[in-house]
Structure formats: structure tokens, C-alpha cells
N, C-alpha and C positions, 0 to 999 in steps of 0.2 A: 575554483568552480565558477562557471560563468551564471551569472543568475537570470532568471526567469523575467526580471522587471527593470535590470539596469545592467553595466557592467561591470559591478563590485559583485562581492557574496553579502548575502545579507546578514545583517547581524542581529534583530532581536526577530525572537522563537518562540511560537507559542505550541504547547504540547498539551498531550492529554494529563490531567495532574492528578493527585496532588503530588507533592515530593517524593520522591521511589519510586513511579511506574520502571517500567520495562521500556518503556518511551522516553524518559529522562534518561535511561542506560545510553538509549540509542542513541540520545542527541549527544553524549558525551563521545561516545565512537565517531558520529561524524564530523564532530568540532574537531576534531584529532587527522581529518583527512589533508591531504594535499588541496590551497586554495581557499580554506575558510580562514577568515579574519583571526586575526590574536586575541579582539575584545569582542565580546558576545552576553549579548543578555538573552533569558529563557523565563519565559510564564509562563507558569502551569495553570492550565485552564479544566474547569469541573467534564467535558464529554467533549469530543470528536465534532460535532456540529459548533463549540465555541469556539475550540481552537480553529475551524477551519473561516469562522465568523470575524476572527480576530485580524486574519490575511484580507479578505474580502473588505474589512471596514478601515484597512490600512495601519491599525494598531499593533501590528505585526508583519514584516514582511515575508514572514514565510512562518510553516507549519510541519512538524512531523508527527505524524496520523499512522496506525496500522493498517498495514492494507491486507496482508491475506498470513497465515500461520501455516505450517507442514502438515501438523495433523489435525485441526479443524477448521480449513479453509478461510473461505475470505470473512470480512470482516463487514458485516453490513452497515454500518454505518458512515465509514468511510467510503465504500461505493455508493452509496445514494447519495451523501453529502459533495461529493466530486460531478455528480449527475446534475444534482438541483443547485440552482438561484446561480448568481456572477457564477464566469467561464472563472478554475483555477487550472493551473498544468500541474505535473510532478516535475525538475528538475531535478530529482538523485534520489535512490532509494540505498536501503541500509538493512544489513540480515544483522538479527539480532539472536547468539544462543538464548534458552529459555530454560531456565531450571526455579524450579517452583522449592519453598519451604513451608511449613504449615507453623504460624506467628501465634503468640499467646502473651499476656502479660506474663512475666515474669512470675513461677511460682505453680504454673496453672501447671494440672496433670492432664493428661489425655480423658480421663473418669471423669474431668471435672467439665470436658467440654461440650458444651448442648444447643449451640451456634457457629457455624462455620462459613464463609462468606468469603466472594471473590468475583470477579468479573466473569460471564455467563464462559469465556472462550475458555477461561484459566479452570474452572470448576469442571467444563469439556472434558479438558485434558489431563485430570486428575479423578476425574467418578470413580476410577475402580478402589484407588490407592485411600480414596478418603470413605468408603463404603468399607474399606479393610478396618483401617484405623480407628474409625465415627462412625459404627453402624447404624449407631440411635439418636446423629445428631441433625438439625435441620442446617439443610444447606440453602444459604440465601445468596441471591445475585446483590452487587455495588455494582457503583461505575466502574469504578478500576479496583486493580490491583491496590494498589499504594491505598485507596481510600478504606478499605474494607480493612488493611493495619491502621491506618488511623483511628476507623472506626474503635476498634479493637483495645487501642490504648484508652479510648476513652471510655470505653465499659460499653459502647452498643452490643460485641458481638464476642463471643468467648477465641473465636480462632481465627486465621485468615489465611488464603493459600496465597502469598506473593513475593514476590521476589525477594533477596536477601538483604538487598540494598532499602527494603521499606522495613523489612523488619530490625534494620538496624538504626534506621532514621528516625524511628517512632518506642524504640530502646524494648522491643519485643526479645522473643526466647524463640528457638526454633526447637518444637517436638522433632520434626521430623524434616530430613532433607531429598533432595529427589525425589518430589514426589510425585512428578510425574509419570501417567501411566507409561508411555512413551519418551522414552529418557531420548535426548537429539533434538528436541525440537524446535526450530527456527525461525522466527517472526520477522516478516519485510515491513518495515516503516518505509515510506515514501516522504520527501521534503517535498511542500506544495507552497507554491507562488501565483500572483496575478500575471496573468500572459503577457510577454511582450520578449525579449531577447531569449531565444533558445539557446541550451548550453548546443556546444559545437559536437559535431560529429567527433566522433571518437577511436573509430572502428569496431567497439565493443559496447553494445547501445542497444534500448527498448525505447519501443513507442508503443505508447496506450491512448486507446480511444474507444467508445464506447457509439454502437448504433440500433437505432431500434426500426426493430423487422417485424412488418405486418403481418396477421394470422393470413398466410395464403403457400401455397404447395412448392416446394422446392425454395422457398425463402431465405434458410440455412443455408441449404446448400451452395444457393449463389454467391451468398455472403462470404461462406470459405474459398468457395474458386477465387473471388479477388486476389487472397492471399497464393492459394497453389498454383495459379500459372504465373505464379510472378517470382516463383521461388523463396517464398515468405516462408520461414517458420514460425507457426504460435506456439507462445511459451505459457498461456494461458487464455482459455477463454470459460465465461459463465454467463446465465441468464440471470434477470434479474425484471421484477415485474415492475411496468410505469405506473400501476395505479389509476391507469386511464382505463381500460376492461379486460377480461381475460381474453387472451391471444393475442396481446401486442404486449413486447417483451425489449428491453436493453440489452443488449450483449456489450459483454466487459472485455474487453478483447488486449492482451498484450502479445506483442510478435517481437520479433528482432529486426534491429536495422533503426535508422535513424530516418527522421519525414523528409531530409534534404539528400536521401538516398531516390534515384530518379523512381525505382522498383517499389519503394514503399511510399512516396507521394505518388506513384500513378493508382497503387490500390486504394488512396484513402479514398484521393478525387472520383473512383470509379463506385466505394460505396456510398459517396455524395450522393453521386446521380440515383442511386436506385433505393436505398435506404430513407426513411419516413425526416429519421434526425441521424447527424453524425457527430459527436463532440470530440474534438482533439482535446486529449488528457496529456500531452508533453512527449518527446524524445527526450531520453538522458541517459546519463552513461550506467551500463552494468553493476550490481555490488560484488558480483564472482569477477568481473572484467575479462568474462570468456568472448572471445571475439564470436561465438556462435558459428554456423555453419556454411560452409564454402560458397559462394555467390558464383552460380553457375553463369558463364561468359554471357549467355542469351539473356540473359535480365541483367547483366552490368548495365554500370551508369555509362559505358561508352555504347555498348547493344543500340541502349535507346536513344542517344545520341545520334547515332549512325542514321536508326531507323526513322529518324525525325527530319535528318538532312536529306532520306533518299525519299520520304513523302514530300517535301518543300521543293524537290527538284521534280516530281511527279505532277502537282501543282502548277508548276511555271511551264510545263510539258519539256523539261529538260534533262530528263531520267533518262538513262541509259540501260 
């Protein structure tokens, strides 16, 4: 995998921690891809703003962070930590299956339980299933997954909803498995780097960037024509507030296609021009590796080719 800041893959990793997130899952999935080193080191860091603190102050060359879940969308802290302070890129994201357990010290019965505790997205997507089982228990937020088992072994909290791998790292008891309301469910980590060598086009490839559009009439609208006359698909877009006042808003924007596709760097250059801010968040390769949809011949990278040779001959008054 071509990295983000040199031409190796990087090798130490910092992630959201402690031991057993769902993030340590991932980072084991993508140490296992085509192109990462043999030796790798990985630190688990207490929230999403350190690990991404870890990349920026070069204590880590890179980072994998949650970016958005199937059934309770994106992940705020990872979008605004990508927004604010030093430029980082994404260079590879990674789907992760999600299957929740409900962890107890060894011994505990379901009667006994009067604390249960998880990460607000993981407690999301379990409210029905833990209102079934815990009608009369108080459900508290952690940082993660894995910390709310730690918690858990060390007597803060009678229960935990997280993954299987924390409740085995931390020598818990599973009451109950699947406990997701929505059994399937999917979580994209993204690997983040400081900018500098983009991984190479692929054929099978997202670009994300993110631009904030001032409170005025047709705003959105223009924003998406970039992408539809250029035969862009988005594969995701959402708002998100800058915290400067209401009506001026970030849009998270991922499409397909690579930024050294001529079609998708003519879109970004064009919301340069009319958008307030535009930040490139990286092109990198697919985790489905679906090449996406057919690149209609008028926005090929020869199209514009063409159309650039026959305004330069128009120019010199040499067009025919």
C-alpha cells in the first residue's frame, strides 16, 4: 500500500484503545492486506482526537479511527477531528463485521446487573435488546467498547456491551451474544496519515473532502452539480456544523473516482473556487474494491484531454 508520507507502508499505529476495541479488530484485518510491512507496532490511545494527535505530532505514522457505522451513521468525532487543526488524509479504509456481547465478571447473573455501559454508538445499536434484558439497569456511556470491559473487570460497572475479543482480553463471561438490535452491522475505519504521496490510482477508489457552504440560496445545489455534470457518484455526503454560527455548515462529502482522475480533480478545483473552505481528506483505494460506475466517455480523462487540446488551438487561433 503506497503510504500517505513516504513510499513504505507505515508501521507504528495508533488506534482508539484500550485492548479489544473493534478498532484493534480492524487494525488486525488490515495488517493481514496485501502491502503492509511484516513488523508493526500498534498503541492503543484513550479517544479519536489522541489517536489522531499521535499522527499529527509524528508519534505515530498513521492512525485508524471510525469513520461512519451502517446503522448509526457517522461517527462525530472522527469527522471534526479530520476537519480541525494540521491537514491529515485517509489513505485505506477497512469494514469491520460488528457483533456486540453483553460482558460481566464471571459469576454475575442478569438479576444482579444495575450498570451497563458502552460507547454511546454501540449502546445505539443495542437499546432495544438491552431494555429487553436490563429493564431497570442504568445505561452509561465510556469511551469505547473495550474500556467499559475493562471498566467492568475492575468493579466500576456490572456489564459491558462489547465485542468478544474485549471480553476475552479482560477474562469477562458473556450473558448474552448478538446482541445487536440489527444483527449485519458494519463499521468503516479509515487509516489516516500526514499528506504527502498519495496511494496510486486504482481503478477502484474514494476521494473525500470536505467544504463549507455559506447560508445563501441554491448553495447545495451547486455544490452537487460539481459532482453531476462531471459524472461523479456520491457515495456519501452529510452536514456538519463549523461552530462559527448557524447557516454555515461543512459538508463531508465521499464520491468515487481518484483526485488524479481529470473528472474528479476538475470537481474539487471548481468547489475551490466557489466554496468558503475546501479540505482534501485523501483518495484511496475501495474496501468492497468495486470499481464503481461506468465513466461515461464525455467526462473521460481523454474527453478532457481532447477538450483542452482543442481550447489551446482556439487560443493560438489554430482550431479548426
Amino acid at each position: 500500500m503506497p503510504s500517505a508520507t513516504s513510499s513504505t507502508a507505515p508501521t507504528g499505529f495508533a488506534y482508539l484503545g484500550p485492548e479489544g476495541t473493534f478498532a484493534e479488530a480492524a487494525l488486525g484485518s488490515l495488517a493481514a492486506m496485501p502491502g503492509m510491512p511484516a513488523e508493526w507496532s500498534a498503541r492503543p490511545e484513550p479517544s479519536v482526537a489522541a489517536a489522531l494527535a499521535a499522527v499529527r505530532s509524528g508519534s505515530c505514522s498513521a492512525a485508524l479511527v471510525p469513520l461512519e457505522n451502517s446503522v448509526e451513521g457517522s461517527v462525530p468525532a472522527t469527522m471534526d477531528g479530520l476537519v480541525d487543526g494540521e491537514p491529515l488524509v485517509i489513505t485505506r479504509e477497512v469494514f469491520l463485521d460488528v457483533a456486540f456481547v453483553l460482558a460481566v465478571r464471571p459469576g454475575t447473573t442478569l438479576a444482579e446487573v444495575r450498570t451497563v455501559a458502552s460507547h454511546p454508538h454501540a449502546l445505539a445499536q443495542c437499546r432495544a435488546r438491552i431494555g429487553q434484558l436490563l429493564p431497570d439497569a442504568d445505561v452509561l456511556p465510556a469511551a469505547s467498547t473495550a474500556e467499559a470491559a475493562r471498566r467492568v473487570a475492575a468493579g466500576g460497572f456490572d456489564a459491558a456491551v462489547c465485542a468478544a475479543i474485549a471480553a476475552d482480553r479482560y477474562a469477562l463471561d458473556a450473558l448474552s451474544t448478538d446482541l445487536a438490535d440489527h444483527p449485519g452491522a458494519v463499521t468503516r475505519f479509515v487509516l489516516v496519515q500526514r499528506p504527502g504521496q498519495l496511494p496510486a490510482p486504482t481503478g477502484a477508489d474514494k476521494t473525500t473532502v470536505t467544504a463549507v457552504v455559506r447560508d445563501r440560496t441554491g448553495a447545495l445545489l451547486d455544490l452537487l452539480a460539481e459532482f453531476a455534470v462531471r459524472g461523479i457518484s456520491l457515495t456519501r455526503i452529510e452536514s456538519r456544523p463549523t461552530r462559527e454560527r448557524l447557516g454555515v455548515y461543512s459538508f463531508s462529502i465521499d464520491c468515487e473516482g481518484h483526485v488524479a482522475d481529470r473528472r474528479v480533480g476538475d470537481a474539487l478545483a471548481a468547489l475551490h473556487r466557489f466554496a468558503a473552505d475546501v479540505r482534501f481528506l485523501g483518495s484511496y483505494p475501495r474496501a468492497d474494491a468495486l470499481p464503481g460506475k461506468s465513466v461515461e466517455e464525455r467526462v473521460g480523462d481523454a474527453a478532457f484531454a481532447e477538450a483542452e487540446t482543442w481550447l489551446a488551438q482556439v487560443r493560438r487561433g489554430t482550431a479548426v
